[in-house]
C-alpha positions, 0 to 999 in steps of 0.5 A: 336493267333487262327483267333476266338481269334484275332476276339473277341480281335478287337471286345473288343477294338472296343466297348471299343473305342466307349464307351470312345466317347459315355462318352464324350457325356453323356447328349444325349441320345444313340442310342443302335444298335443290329445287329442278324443273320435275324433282326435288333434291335435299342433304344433310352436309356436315360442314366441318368435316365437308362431306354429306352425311345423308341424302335424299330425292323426290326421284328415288320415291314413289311418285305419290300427287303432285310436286309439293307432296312428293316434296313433303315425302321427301323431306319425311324420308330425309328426316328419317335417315338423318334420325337413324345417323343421329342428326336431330338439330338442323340449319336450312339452307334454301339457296336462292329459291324463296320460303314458299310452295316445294321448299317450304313443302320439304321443310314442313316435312323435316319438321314433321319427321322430327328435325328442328330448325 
């Protein structure tokens, strides 16, 4: 099997098991996080009603540092807007992007801004 193939193999079974525990926790509504080459994007989705509810980018900030810390901003922004709305209790949806460096960066500000998950 090529690496790319192997690559994109443990991507679908990383986003398929986090599907699966996001299904369980259905009535919450889901952080959807989206990780580009220079920004970062995060919404808040409200799956029973299909549609997003708030959201927010690392490019519509202030650049302030690097990417993990606009990441944090934009996860304290985000968490704002989502208390003005009256959204307090959250799923994290990380896709196939692995727990670690601007997603979990985003997430820490989430919590830091007052949302639990």
């Amino acid at each position: 099997m090529a690496i790319g193939k192997r690559d994109r193999v443990r991507a679908c079974r990383r986003a398929n098991r986090i599907k699966s525990k996001i299904k369980r926790v259905s009535s919450r509504a889901r952080v959807s996080v989206f990780r580009s080459l220079k920004y970062i994007y995060a919404q808040i989705i409200d799956d029973k009603e299909h549609r997003t509810v708030v959201s927010c980018s690392s490019a519509s900030l202030q650049n302030n540092g690097d990417k993990t810390n606009q990441a944090r901003l934009t996860g304290l922004e985000l968490a704002k807007r989502a208390l003005e709305h009256g959204i307090e209790s959250v799923v994290f949806d990380r896709g196939n992007r692995k727990y670690h460096g601007r997603v979990k960066a985003l997430a820490d500000g989430l919590r830091e801004g007052g949302l639990k998950f």
